[in-house]
C-alpha positions as a LaTeX table, in Angstrom:
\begin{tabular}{lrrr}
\hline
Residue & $x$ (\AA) & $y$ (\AA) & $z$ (\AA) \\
\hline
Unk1 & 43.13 & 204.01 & 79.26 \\
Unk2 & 42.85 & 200.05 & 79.29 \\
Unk3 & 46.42 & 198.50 & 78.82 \\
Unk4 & 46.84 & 196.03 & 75.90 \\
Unk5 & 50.12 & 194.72 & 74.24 \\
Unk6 & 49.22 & 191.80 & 72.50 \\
Unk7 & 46.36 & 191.54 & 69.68 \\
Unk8 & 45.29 & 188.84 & 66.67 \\
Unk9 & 43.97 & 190.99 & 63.45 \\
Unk10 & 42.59 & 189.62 & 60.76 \\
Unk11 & 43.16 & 191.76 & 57.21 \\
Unk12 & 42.39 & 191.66 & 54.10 \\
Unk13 & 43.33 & 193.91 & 50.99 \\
Unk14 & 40.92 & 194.61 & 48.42 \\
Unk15 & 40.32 & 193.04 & 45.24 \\
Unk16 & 40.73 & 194.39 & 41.71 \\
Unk17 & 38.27 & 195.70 & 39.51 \\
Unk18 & 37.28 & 193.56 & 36.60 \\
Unk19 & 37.56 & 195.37 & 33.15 \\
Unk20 & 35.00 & 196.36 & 31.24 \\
Unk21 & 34.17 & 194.83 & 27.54 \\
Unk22 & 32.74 & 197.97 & 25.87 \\
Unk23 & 32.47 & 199.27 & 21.95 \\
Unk24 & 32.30 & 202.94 & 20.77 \\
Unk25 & 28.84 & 203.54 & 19.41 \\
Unk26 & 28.24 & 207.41 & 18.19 \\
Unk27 & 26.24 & 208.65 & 15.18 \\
Unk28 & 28.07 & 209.37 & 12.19 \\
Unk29 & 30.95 & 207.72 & 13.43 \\
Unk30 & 31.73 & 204.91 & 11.28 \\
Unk31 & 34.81 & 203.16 & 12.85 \\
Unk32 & 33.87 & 202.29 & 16.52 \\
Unk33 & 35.65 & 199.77 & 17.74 \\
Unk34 & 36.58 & 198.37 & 21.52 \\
Unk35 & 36.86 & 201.12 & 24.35 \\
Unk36 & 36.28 & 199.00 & 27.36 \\
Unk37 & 38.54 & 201.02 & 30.51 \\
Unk38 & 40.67 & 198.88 & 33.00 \\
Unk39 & 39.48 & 197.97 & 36.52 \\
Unk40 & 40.66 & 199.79 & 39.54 \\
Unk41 & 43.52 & 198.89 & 41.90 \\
Unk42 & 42.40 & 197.31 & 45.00 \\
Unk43 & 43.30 & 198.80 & 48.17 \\
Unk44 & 46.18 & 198.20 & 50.36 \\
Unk45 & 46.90 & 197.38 & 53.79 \\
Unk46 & 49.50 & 199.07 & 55.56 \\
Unk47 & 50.72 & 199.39 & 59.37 \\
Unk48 & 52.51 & 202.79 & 60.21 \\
Unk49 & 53.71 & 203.27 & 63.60 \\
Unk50 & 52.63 & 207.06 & 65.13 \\
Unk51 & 53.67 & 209.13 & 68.36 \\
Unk52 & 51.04 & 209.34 & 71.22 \\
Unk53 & 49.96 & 205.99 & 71.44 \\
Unk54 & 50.83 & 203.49 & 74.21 \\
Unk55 & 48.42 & 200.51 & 73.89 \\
Unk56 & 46.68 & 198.25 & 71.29 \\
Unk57 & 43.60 & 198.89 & 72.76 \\
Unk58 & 42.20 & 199.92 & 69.77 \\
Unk59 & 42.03 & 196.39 & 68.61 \\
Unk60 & 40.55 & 194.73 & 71.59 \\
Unk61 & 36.92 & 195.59 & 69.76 \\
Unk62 & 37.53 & 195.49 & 65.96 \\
Unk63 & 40.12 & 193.03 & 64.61 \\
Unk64 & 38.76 & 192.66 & 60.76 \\
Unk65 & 40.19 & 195.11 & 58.53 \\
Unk66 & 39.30 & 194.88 & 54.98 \\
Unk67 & 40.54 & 197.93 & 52.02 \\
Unk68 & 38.28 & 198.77 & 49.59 \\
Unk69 & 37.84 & 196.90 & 46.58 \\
Unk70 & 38.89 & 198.31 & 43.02 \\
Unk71 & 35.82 & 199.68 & 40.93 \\
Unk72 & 34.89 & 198.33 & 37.48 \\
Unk73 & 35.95 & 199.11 & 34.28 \\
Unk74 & 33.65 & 201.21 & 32.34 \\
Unk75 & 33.05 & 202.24 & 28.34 \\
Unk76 & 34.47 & 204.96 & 26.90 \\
Unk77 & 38.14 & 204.14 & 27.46 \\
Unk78 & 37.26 & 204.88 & 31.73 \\
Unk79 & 39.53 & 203.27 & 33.99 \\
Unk80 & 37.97 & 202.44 & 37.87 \\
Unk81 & 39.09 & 203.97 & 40.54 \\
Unk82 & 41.61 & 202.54 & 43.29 \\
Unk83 & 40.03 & 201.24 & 46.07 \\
Unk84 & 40.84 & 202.86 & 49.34 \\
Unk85 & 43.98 & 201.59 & 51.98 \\
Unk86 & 43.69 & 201.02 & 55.28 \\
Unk87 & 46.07 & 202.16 & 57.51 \\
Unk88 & 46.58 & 200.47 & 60.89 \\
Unk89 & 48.19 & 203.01 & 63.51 \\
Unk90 & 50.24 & 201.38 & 66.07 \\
Unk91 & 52.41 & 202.64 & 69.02 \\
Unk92 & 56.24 & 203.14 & 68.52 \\
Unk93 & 57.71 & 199.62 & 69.41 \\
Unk94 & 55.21 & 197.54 & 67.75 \\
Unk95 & 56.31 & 194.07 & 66.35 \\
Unk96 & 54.07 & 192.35 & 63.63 \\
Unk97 & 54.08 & 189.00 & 63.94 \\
Unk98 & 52.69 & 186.09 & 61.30 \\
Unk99 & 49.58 & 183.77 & 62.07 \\
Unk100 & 51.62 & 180.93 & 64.55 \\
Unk101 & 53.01 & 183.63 & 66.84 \\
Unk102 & 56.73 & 183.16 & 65.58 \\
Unk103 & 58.42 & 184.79 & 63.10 \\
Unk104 & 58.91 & 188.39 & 63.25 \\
Unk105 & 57.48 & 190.26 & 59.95 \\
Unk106 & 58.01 & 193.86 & 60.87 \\
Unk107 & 59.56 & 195.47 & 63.65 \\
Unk108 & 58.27 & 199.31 & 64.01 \\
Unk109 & 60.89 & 200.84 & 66.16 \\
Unk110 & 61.03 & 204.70 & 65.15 \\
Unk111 & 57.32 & 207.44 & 64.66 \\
Unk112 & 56.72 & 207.52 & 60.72 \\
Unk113 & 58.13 & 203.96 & 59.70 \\
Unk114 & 55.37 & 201.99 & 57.40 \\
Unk115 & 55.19 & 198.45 & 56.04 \\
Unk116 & 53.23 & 196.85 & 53.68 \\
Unk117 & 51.07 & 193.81 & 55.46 \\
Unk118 & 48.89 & 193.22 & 51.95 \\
Unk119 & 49.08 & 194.37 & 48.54 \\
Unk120 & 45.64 & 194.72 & 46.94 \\
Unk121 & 44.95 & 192.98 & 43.59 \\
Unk122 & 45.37 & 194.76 & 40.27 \\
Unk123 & 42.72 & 195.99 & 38.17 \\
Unk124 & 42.01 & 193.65 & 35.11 \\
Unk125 & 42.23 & 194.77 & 31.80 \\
Unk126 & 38.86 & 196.21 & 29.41 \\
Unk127 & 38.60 & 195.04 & 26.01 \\
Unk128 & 40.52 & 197.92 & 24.69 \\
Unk129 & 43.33 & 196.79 & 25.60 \\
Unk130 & 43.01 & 193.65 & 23.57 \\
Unk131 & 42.66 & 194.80 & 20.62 \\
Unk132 & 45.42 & 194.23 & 17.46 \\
Unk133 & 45.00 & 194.22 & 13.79 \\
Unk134 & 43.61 & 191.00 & 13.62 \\
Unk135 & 41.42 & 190.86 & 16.35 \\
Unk136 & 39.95 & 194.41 & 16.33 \\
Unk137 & 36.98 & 193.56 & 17.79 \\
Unk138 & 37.54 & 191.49 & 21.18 \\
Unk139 & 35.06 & 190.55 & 23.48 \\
Unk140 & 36.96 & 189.74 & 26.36 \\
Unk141 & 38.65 & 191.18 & 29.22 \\
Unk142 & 40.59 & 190.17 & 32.18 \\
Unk143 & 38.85 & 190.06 & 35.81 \\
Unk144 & 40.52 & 191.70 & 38.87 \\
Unk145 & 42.85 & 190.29 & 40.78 \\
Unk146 & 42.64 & 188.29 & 43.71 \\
Unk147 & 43.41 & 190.68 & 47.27 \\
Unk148 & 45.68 & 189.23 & 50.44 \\
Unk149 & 43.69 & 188.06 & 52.91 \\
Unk150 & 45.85 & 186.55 & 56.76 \\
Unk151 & 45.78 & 186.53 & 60.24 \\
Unk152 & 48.57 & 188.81 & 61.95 \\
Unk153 & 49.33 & 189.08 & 65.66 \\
Unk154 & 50.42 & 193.03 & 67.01 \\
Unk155 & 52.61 & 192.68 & 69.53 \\
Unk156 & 54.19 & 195.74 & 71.75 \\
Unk157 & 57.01 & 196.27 & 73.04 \\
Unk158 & 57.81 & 199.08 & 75.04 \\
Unk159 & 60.51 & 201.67 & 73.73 \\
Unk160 & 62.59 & 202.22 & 77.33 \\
Unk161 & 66.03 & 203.24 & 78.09 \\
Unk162 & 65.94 & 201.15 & 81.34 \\
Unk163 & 63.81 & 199.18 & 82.78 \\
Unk164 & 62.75 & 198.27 & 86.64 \\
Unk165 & 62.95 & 194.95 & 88.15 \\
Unk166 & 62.28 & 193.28 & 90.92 \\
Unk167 & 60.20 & 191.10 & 93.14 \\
Unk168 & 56.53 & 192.06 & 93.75 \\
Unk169 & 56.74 & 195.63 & 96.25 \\
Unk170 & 60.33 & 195.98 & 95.70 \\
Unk171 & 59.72 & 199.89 & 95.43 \\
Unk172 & 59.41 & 200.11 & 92.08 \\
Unk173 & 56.42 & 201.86 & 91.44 \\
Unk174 & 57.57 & 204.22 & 94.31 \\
Unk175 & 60.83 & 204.97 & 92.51 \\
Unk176 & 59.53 & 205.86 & 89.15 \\
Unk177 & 57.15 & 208.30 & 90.69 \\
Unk178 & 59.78 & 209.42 & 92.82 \\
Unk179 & 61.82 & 210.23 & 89.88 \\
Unk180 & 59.33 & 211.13 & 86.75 \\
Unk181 & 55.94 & 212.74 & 86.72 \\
Unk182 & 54.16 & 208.74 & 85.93 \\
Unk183 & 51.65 & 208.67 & 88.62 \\
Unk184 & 51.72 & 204.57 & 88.93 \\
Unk185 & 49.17 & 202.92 & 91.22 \\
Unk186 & 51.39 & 202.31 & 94.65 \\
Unk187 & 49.71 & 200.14 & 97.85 \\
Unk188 & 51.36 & 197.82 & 100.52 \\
Unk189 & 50.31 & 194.96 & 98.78 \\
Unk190 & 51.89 & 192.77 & 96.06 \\
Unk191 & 51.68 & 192.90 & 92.01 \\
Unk192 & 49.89 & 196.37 & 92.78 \\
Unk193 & 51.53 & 197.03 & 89.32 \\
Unk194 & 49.37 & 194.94 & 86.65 \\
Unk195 & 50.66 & 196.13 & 83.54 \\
Unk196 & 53.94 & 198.43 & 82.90 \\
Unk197 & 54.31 & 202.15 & 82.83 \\
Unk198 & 56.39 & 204.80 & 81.36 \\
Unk199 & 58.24 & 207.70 & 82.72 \\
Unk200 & 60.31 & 210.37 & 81.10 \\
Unk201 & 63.26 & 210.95 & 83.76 \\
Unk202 & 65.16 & 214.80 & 83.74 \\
Unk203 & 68.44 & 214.55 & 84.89 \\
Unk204 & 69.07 & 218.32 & 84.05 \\
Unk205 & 70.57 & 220.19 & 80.94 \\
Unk206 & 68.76 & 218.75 & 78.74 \\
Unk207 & 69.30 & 215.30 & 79.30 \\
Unk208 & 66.79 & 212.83 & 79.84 \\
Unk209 & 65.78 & 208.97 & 79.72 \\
Unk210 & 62.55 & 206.55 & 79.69 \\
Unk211 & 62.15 & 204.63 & 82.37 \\
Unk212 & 59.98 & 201.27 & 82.43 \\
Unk213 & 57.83 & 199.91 & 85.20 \\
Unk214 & 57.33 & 196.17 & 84.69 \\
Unk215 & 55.31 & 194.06 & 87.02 \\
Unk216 & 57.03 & 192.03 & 89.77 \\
Unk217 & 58.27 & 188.55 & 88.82 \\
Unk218 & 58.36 & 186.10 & 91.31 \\
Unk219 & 59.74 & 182.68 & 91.73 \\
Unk220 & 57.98 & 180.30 & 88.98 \\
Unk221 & 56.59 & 183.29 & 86.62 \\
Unk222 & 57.98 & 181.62 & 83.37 \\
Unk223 & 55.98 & 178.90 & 84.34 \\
Unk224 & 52.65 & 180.83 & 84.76 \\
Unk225 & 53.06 & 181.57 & 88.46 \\
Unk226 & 51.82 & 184.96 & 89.55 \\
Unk227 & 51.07 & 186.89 & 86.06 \\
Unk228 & 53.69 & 185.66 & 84.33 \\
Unk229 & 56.90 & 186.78 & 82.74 \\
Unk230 & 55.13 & 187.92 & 79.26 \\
Unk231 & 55.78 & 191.65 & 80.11 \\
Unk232 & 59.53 & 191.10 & 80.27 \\
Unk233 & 59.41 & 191.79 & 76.59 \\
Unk234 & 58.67 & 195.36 & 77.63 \\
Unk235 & 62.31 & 195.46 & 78.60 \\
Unk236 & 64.02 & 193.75 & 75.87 \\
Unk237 & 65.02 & 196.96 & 73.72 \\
Unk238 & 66.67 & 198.34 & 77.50 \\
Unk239 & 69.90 & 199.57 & 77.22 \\
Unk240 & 70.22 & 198.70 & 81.21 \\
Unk241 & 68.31 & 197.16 & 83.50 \\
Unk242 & 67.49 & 198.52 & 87.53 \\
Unk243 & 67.36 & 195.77 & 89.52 \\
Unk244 & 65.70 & 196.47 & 93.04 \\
Unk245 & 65.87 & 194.59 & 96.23 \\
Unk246 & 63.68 & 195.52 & 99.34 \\
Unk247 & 66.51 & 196.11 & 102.19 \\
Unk248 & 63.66 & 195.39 & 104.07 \\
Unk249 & 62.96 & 192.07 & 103.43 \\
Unk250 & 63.28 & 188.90 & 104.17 \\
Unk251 & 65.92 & 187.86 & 102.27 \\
Unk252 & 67.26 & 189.83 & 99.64 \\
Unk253 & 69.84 & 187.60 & 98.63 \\
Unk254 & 67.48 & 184.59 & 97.44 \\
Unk255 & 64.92 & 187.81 & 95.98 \\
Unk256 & 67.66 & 188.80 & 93.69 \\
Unk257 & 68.60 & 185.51 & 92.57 \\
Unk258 & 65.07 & 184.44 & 92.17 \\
Unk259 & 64.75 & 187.38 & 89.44 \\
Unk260 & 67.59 & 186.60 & 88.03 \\
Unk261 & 66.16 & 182.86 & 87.54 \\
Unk262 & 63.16 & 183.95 & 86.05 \\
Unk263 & 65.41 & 186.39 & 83.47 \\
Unk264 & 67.57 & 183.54 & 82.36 \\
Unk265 & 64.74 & 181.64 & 81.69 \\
Unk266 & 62.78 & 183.84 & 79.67 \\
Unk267 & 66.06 & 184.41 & 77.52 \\
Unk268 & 65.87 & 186.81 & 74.98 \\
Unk269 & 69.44 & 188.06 & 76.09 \\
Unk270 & 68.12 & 189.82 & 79.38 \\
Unk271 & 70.44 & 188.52 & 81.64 \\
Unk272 & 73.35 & 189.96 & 79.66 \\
Unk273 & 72.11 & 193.60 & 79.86 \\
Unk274 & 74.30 & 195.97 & 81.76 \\
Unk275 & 72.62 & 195.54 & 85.54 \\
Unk276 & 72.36 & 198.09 & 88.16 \\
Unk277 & 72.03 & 196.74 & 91.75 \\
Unk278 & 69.85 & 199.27 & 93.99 \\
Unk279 & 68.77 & 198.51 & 97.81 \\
Unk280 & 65.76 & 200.31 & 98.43 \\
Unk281 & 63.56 & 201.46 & 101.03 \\
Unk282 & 67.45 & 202.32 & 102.89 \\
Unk283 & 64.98 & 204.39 & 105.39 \\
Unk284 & 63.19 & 200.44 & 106.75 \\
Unk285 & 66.60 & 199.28 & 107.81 \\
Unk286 & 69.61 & 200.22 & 109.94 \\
Unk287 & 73.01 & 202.04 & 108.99 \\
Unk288 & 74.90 & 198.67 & 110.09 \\
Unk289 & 71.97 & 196.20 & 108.11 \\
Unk290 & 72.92 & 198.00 & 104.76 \\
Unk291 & 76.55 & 197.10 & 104.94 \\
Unk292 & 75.65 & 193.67 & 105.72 \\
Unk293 & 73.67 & 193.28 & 102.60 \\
Unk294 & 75.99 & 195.11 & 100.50 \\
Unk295 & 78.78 & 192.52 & 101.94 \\
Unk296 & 76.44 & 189.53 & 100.76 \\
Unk297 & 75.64 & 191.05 & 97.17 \\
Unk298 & 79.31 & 192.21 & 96.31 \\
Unk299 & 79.65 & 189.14 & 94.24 \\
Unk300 & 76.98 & 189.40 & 92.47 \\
Unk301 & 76.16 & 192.94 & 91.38 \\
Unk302 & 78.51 & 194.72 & 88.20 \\
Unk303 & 79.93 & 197.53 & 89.78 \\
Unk304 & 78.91 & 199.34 & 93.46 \\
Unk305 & 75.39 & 198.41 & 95.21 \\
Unk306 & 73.37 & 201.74 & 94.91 \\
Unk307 & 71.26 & 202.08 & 98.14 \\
Unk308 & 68.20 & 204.75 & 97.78 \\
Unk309 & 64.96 & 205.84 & 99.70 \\
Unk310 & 62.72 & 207.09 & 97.02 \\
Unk311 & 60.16 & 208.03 & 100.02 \\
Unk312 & 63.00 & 210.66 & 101.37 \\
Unk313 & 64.98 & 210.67 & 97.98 \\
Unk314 & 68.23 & 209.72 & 99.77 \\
Unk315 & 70.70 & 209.19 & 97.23 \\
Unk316 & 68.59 & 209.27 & 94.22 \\
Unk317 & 69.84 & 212.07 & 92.20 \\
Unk318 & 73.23 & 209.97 & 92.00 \\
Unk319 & 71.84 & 207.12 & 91.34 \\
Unk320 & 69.91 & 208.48 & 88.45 \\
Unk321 & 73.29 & 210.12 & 86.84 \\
Unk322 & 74.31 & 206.45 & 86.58 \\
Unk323 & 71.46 & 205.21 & 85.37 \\
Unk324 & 71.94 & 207.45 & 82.47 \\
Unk325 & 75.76 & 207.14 & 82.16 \\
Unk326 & 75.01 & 203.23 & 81.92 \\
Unk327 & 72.49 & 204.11 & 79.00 \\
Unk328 & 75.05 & 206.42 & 77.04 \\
Unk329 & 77.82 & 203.76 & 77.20 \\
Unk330 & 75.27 & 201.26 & 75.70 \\
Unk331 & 74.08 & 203.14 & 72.93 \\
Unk332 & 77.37 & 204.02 & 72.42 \\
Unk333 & 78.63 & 200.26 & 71.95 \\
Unk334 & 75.64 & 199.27 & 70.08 \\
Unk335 & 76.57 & 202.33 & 67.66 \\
Unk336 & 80.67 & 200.99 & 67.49 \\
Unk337 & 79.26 & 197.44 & 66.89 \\
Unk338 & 77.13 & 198.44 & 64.13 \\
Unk339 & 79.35 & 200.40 & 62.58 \\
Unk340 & 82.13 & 197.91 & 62.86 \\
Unk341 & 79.65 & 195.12 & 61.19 \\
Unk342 & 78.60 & 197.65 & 58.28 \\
Unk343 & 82.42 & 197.45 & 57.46 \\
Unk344 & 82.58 & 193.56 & 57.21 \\
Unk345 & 83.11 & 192.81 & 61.09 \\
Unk346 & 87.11 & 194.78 & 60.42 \\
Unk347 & 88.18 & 194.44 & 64.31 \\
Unk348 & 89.96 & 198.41 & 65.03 \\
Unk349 & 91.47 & 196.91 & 67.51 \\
Unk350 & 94.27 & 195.09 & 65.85 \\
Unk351 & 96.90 & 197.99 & 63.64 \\
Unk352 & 99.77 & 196.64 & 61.96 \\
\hline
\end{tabular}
């Protein structure tokens, strides 16, 4: 399945029905008088976010979505029926977005959530329900409603735990298969990884996290170099982020800072994520090399420098138990934070 997180849709909700102007007319009934029924409801438009889906490819071949329109008004005191909604089913992490690409309208973030994107038009009133004591006999009656009609723009973002960075062949494709069952296109070439994948990482008794695959950024990508930084906002709902550097290479002290360049200028508060330094592909380089490069990034990494072969899986399995200690203690301070805000930003800190 084709990879798409980005998509312009065009809906539209329906119309209402237009009332009808009807009179009673029955032998040997003397009185008849107005019975014109009210138009249907037009339809509705609504975006629900569902479990099992991954991509907006769905709406790389049909972006017009229209709801049914309301049906007439009909004698006899008959009311139309509703029109039909349309339901647009999007993956978990969706954000709905208005026509310009900026502000944020919805934010789908958990299976079963649902927002209204248009409200169809109401049904217009029949002639029945115009009538009074003076003006029993009206020959009028109210035409639907207008329906919403706008451009939106889908945009995904990836529900991870942690997410993967690095330059392009860093390892990181080799460490999520390494460590999940995601079967991720590997070769010995760069940006092998086009778009981002998922894996589900067991770390025993139950316990488990989602791990994100992001392409590699190199130096530039916020200004269109290579394919861009765009799929960095796969990573922005990360509770911590897995930076790897190829022990291997060149020089890993000017890779990591060129990723961290390209995170502080995308923004979106990615360089102050909790950060987990990892030297991979430990089995390229010698015993003595390691220390040397753990010597040069001291200063920069938060906390120790993990160093991992995910070809021999050398010091993965600890490495992993981090990773998921690092996600707890975020969740955990997002949840205190929260908490602490729903009671009026009280600081617990302070007791008299």
């Amino acid at each position: 399945m084709k990879f798409l997180d980005q998509v312009k849709v065009f809906i539209a909700s329906g119309y209402g029905g237009p009332g009808c102007v009807s009179f009673r007319r029955e032998k040997y009934v003397e009185f008849g008088g107005p019975d014109g029924g009210d138009g249907g409801k037009g339809g509705d438009v609504w975006a629900e976010a569902v479990d099992g889906l991954n991509t907006l490819i769905d709406y790389r071949y049909k972006q017009h979505f229209k709801a049914q329109r309301g049906i007439n008004g009909a004698g006899a005191n008959r009311t139309g029926a509703d029109g039909e909604d349309v339901v647009l089913k999007v993956p978990v992490g969706t954000q709905i977005l208005d026509e310009n690409n900026e502000e944020v309208l919805a934010d789908l973030t958990e299976a079963g959530m649902k927002v209204l994107l248009a409200r169809g038009g109401r049904g217009g009133k029949g002639n029945a329900h115009f009538k009074t004591s003076r003006q029993q006999a009206p020959r009028h009656a109210q035409p639907g409603e207008e329906g919403e009609e706008r451009w939106l723009w889908l945009r995904l973002k990836l529900i991870a735990d942690a997410g993967l960075i690095g330059l392009p062949n860093a390892g990181k494709s080799t460490f999520l298969s390494a460590c999940s069952r995601a079967n991720p296109k590997i070769a010995a070439y760069p940006f092998t990884t086009l778009h981002p994948n998922l894996g589900v990482v067991d770390t025993g008794e139950g316990k488990r996290f989602v791990l994100a695959d992001i392409p590699g950024l190199i130096e530039g990508a916020h200004e269109g170099a290579g394919i861009g930084d765009r799929f960095l906002g796969h990573i922005e709902r990360c509770a911590t982020l897995v930076h790897l550097v190829d022990a291997g290479g060149e020089d890993p002290v000017a890779a990591y800072d060129v990723v961290r360049g390209e995170l502080e200028a995308y923004g979106a508060g990615l360089t102050e994520k909790p950060e987990i330094l990892v030297l991979s592909k430990m089995e390229t380089v010698s015993s003595e090399r390691l220390e040397e490069l753990k010597a040069e990034l001291a200063g920069l990494a938060d906390g120790d420098i993990a160093v991992v072969s995910a070809v021999t899986g050398e010091n993965m399995r600890p490495l992993l138990y981090r990773i998921e200690a690092a996600i707890e203690g975020k969740r955990a301070a997002d949840k205190a934070e929260a908490e602490r805000l729903a009671r009026g930003g009280e600081d617990d800190s302070w007791a008299p």
